[in-house]
ZATORGU-473212 format. One line per 4 residues: their letters; for each residue x negated, y, z negated of C-alpha. Coordinates in nm, 2 decimals, padded with zeros to 4 digits. Last residue first. Layout:
BEGIN
a = X:Y:Z  ... $
***
This chain:
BEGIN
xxxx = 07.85:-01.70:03.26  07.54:-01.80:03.42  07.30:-02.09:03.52  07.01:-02.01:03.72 $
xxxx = 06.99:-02.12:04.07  06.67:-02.27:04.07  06.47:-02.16:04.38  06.21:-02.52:04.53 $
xxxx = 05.99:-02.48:04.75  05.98:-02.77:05.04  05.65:-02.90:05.23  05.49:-02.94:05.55 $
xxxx = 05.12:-03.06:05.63  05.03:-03.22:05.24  04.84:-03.62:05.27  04.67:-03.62:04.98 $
xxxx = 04.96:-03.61:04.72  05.17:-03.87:04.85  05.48:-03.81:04.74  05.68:-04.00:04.49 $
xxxx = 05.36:-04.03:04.28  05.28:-04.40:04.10  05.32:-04.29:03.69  05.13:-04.41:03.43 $
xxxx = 05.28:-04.42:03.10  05.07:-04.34:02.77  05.18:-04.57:02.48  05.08:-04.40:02.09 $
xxxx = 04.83:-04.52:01.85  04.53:-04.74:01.99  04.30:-04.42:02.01  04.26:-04.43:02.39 $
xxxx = 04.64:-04.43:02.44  04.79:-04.77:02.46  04.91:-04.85:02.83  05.20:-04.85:03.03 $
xxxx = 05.20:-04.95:03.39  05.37:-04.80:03.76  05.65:-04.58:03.64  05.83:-04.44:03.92 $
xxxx = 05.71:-04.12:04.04  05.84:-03.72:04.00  06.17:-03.72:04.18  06.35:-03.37:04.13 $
xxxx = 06.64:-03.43:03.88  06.66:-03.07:03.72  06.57:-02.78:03.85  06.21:-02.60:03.81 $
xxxx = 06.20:-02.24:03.70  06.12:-02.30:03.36  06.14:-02.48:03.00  06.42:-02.80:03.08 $
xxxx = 06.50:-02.87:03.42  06.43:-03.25:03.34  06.21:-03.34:03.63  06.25:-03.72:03.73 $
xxxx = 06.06:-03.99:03.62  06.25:-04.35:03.78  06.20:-04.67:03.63  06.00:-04.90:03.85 $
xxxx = 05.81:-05.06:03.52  05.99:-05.07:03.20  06.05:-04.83:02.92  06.30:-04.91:02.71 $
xxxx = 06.14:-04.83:02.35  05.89:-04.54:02.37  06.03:-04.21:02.23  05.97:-03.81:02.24 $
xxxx = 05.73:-03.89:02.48  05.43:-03.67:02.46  05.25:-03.82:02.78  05.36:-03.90:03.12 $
xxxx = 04.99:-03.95:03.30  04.98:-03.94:03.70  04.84:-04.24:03.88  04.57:-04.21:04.17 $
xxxx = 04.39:-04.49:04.03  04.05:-04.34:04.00  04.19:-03.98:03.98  04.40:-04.03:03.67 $
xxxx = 04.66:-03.72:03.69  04.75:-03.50:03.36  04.96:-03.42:03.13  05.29:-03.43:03.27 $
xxxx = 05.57:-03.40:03.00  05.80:-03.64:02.78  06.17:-03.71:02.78  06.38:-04.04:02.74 $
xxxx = 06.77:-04.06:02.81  06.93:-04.34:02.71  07.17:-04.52:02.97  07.13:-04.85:02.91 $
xxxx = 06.91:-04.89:03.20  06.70:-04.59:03.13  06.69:-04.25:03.20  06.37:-04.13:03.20 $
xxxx = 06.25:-03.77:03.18  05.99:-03.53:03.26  05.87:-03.18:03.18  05.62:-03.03:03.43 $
xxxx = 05.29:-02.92:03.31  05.15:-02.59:03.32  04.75:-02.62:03.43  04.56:-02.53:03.16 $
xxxx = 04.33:-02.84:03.20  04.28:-02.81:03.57  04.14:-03.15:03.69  04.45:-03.09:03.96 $
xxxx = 04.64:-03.37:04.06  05.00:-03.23:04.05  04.92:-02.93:04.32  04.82:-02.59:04.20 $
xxxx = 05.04:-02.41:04.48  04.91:-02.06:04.67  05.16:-01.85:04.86  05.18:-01.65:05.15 $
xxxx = 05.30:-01.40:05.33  05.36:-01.10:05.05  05.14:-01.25:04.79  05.23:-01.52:04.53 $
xxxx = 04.94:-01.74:04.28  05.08:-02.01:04.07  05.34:-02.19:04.27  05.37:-02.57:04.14 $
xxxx = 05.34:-02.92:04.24  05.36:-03.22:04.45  05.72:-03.34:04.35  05.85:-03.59:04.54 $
xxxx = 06.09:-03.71:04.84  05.90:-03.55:05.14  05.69:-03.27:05.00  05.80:-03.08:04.69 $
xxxx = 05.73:-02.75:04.54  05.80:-02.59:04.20  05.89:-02.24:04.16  05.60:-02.09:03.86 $
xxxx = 05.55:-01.80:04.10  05.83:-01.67:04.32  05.89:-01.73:04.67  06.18:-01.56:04.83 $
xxxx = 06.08:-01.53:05.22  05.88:-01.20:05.16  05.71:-01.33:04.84  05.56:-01.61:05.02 $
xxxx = 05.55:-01.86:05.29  05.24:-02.00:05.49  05.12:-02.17:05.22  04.77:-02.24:05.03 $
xxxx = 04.70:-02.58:04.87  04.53:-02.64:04.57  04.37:-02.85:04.30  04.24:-03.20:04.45 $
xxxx = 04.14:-03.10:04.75  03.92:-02.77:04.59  03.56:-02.83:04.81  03.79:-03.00:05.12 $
xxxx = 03.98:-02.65:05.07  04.33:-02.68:05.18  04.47:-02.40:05.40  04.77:-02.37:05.62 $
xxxx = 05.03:-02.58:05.48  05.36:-02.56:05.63  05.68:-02.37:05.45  06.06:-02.47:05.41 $
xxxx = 06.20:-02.26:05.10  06.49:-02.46:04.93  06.76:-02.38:04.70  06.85:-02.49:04.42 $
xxxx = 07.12:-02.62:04.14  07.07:-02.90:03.92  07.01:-02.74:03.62  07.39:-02.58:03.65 $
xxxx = 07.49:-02.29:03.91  07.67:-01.96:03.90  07.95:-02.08:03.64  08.27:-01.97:03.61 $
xxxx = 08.37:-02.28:03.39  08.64:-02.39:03.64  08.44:-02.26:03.98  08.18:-02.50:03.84 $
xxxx = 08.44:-02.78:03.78  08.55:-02.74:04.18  08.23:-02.71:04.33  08.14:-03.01:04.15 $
xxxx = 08.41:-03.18:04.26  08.36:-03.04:04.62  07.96:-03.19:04.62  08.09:-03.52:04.42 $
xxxx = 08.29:-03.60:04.71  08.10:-03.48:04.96  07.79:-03.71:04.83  08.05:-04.02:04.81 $
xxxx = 08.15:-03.97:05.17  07.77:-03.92:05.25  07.72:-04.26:05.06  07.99:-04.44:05.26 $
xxxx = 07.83:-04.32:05.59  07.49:-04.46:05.48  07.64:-04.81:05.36  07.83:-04.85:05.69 $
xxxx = 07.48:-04.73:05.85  07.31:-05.00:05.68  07.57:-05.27:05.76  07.57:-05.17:06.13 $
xxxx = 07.15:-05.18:06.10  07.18:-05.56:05.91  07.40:-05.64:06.19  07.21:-05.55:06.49 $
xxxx = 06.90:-05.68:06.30  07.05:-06.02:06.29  07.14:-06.01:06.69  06.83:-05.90:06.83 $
xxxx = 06.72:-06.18:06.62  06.95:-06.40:06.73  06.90:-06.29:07.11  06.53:-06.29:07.09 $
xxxx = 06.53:-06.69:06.95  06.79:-06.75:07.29  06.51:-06.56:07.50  06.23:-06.73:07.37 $
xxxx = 06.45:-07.08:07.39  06.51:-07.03:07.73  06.16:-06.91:07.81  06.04:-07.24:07.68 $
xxxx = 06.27:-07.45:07.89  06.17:-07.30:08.18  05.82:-07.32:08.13  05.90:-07.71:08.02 $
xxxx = 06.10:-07.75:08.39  05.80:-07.55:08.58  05.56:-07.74:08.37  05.61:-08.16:08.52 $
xxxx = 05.64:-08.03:08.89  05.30:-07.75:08.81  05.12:-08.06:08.64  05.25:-08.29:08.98 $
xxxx = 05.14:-08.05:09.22  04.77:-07.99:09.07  04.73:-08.35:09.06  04.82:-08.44:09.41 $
xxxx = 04.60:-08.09:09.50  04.29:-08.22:09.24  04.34:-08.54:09.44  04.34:-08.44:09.82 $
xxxx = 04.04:-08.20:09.70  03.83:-08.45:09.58  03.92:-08.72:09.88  03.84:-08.44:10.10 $
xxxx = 03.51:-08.32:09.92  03.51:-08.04:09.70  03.43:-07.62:09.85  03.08:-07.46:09.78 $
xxxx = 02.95:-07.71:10.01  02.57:-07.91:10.03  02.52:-08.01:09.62  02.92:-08.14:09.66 $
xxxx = 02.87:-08.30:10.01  02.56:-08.49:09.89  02.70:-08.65:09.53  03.01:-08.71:09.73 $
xxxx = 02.82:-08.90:10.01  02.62:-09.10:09.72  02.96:-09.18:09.54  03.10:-09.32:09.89 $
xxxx = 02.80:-09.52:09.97  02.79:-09.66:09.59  03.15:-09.77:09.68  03.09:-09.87:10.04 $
xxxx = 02.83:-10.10:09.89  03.01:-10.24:09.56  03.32:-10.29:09.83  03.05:-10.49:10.08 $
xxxx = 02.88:-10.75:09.77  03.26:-10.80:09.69  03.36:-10.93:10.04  03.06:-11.13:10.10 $
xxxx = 03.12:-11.29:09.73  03.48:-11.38:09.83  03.39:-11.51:10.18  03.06:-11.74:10.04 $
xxxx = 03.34:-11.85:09.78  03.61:-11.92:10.11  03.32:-12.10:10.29  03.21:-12.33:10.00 $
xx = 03.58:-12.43:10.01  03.60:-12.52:10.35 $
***
């Protein structure tokens, strides 16, 4: 009996190593025969198919929750940063008025005209720009019929960019701050620093390699620190007072070792002129 039961046990495993070679040799023959898998194939890949898509619907879900919640914050943060932005905008208008109608007021007090902050501005678009003379001037489509006047300075965005030198009846040429011209009229600058000193010097000149302009012939050097503000001083000419110039970028010995030159980063960007603003001083009078 028991010699029966072991012939029985290795009967039965000599036929499940056949059907299984016979099964891997019909799969080996479907799959070179059909473009599709074989039924066993298929009836797996589709058990296995369902249960990934059973086990991801639930994490999908959960993902896009999470998206959507991480949208809302942020959706939310930048709703309150913008609010606090405008609250800080409308505040700053109602300071501008403010100052506007005292202004107003004290001028009307001393009978005066205008002050070195006074101007007015002459909208006009750039029509001509030699690729030969990039660097040195600009022709406008505005000129002595719509008030411009040589020497009036002229701005583009939030910065100077230079100066009327050449006026006809409809249009205007402008030197522009990075000329290589070396009689070019500079504009005189000024600092005002933290502790409330005011420093003064002039534009002499642009550094093409870094795209810097050069404040020279300071009338002092102490306080000077990097991101300060250089604004016109509306001293010597037709320009107003307090139009942005740069912020100081680095300060540097002059070539001889004596004196500091300051480097100025340009308000505007000076290569890159479509529309821009002339600037009429109001001239101060009794």
């Amino acid at each position: 009996m028991n010699k029966f039961f072991s012939n029985k046990k290795l009967i039965v495993v000599m036929v499940a190593i056949l059907l299984s070679l016979g099964m891997i040799s019909f799969s080996v023959a479907v799959r070179d025969k059909k473009s599709t898998p074989p039924v066993i194939q298929q009836v797996g890949n589709d058990v296995v198919g369902i249960g990934a898509r059973i086990v991801s619907a639930p994490a999908q879900w959960v993902k896009g929750g999470l998206d959507d919640i991480s949208d809302l914050m942020n959706a939310y943060s930048e709703n309150k940063s913008l609010k606090a932005q405008i609250e800080d905008l409308a505040q700053t208008k109602v300071q501008n008025q403010t100052l506007r109608t005292e202004n107003k007021a004290l001028k009307k007090q001393l009978k005066l005209d205008g002050t070195l902050t006074d101007y007015d501005q002459i909208n006009a678009s750039v029509m001509l720009r030699s690729p030969s003379d990039w660097r040195n001037m600009v022709t406008i489509n505005k000129g002595s019929g719509a008030g411009v006047k040589k020497n009036m300075p002229v701005m583009s965005g939030s910065g100077v960019v230079g100066r009327v030198v050449e006026v006809n009846k409809t249009n205007a040429k402008v030197e522009i701050l990075s000329t290589d011209n070396k009689a070019a009229d500079h504009f005189a600058a000024q600092i005002t620093t933290a502790s409330g000193d005011t420093i003064n010097g002039v534009i002499t000149g642009y550094q093409a390699k870094t795209g810097y302009l050069i404040l020279g012939q300071l009338n002092t050097e102490k306080n000077i620190k990097k991101g300060q503000q250089v604004v016109t001083s509306g001293l010597g000419g037709a320009t107003p007072k307090g139009l942005l110039l740069g912020t100081v970028e680095t300060i540097k010995k002059d070539d001889y070792g004596l004196a500091n030159t300051v480097y100025l980063k340009p308000a505007a960007n000076l290569d890159d002129l479509s529309v821009v603003t002339v600037i009429a001083r109001t001239i101060a009078s009794n």
